[in-house]
C-alpha positions in Angstrom: 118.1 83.3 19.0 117.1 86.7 17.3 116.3 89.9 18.6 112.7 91.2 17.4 111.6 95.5 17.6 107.6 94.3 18.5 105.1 97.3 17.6 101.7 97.0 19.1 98.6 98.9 19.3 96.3 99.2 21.9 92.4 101.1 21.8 92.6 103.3 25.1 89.4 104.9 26.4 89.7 108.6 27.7 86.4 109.5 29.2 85.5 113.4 30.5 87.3 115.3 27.5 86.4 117.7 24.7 89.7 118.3 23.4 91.3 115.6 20.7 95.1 117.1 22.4 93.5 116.5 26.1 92.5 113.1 25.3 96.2 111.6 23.6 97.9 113.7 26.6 95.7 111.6 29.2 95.8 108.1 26.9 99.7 108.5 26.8 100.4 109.7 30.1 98.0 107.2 31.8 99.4 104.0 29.8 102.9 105.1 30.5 102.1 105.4 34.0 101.2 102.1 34.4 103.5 100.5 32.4 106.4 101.9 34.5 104.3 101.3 37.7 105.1 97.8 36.4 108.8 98.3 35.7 108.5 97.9 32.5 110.0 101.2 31.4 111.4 100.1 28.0 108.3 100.1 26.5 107.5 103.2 24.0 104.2 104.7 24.0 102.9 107.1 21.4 99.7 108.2 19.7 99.2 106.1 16.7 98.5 107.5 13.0 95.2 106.8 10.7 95.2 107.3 7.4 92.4 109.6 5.8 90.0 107.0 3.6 89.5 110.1 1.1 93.2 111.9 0.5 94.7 109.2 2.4 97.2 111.8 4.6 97.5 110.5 8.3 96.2 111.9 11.5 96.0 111.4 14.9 94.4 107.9 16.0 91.6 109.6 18.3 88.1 109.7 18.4 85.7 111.5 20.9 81.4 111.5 21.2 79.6 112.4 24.1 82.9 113.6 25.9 84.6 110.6 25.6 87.2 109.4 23.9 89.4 106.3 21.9 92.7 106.9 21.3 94.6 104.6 19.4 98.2 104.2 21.2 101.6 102.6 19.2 103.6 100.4 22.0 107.1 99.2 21.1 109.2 96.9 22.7 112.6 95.7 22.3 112.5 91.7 22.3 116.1 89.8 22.8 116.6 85.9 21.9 113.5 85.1 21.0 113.2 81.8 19.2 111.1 82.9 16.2 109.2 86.2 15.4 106.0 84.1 16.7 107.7 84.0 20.0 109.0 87.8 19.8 105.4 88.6 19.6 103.8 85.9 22.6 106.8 88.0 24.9 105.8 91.5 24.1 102.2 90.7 24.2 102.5 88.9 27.6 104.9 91.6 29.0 102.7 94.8 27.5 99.2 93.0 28.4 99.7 92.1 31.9 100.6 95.8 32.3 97.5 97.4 30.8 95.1 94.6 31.8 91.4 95.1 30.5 93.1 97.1 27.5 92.4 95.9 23.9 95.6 94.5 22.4 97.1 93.6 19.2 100.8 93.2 17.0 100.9 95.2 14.4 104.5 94.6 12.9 107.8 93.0 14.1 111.0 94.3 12.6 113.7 91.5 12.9 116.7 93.8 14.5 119.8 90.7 13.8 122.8 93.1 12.0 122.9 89.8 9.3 118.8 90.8 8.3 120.2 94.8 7.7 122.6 94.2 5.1 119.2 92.2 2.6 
C-alpha cells in the first residue's frame, strides 16, 4: 500500500461578476464551502495557473463574458494505502466528486508521497 498527493482540476462557473479577483474569491470560497459542508476538509482548493500560448508566463485560470465567469480550480488531496496510483486517483475522484456534484472533474498529476520514491 502507497500513499499518493492526487492533484485535480475542476471548471467552476461564477455567474454575476465583472471582476477576474471577484470571480476566483467566489469559485474558491464556494468549492471550499462545500467541500467542508461534506467534511472533507483535507482537501486544498486553489485557483489554477494557465500558461500564456505567446510568452508562455502563467496567469490565473479564469475567464469571464457576459458577466460570467470559469475559473479553473487546483484540488489536492492526500490519498493513504492506496493499492496503485490508478486507485489513488478512483479515491480522490470519488471523495472530491461526490462533494461538488455537477462540477466538471479531472486528475491532473499524482505524486507518489512513499519516503523509498524520495531518495530516486
Amino acid at each position: 500500500m502507497s500513499n499518493y498527493l492526487v492533484v485535480m482540476e475542476a471548471a467552476w462557473l461564477v455567474r454575476d461578476v465583472e471582476e477576474i479577483d471577484d470571480a476566483i474569491g467566489v469559485a474558491v470560497s464556494e468549492a471550499g464551502k462545500r467541500l467542508n459542508n461534506q467534511g472533507k476538509d483535507y482537501v486544498e482548493v486553489d485557483v489554477g495557473i494557465t500558461g500564456c500560448p505567446a510568452c508562455g508566463e502563467g496567469f490565473d485560470s479564469a475567464f469571464i463574458a457576459a458577466n460570467t465567469a470559469l475559473v479553473g480550480l487546483v484540488l489536492e488531496m492526500e490519498v493513504f494505502n492506496a493499492d496503485s496510483v490508478e486507485h489513488a486517483k478512483r479515491i480522490a475522484k470519488s471523495e472530491v466528486g461526490g462533494a461538488l456534484r455537477d462540477v466538471p472533474l479531472s486528475v491532473v498529476e499524482t505524486i507518489s508521497r512513499d519516503p523509498d520514491d524520495e531518495d530516486e
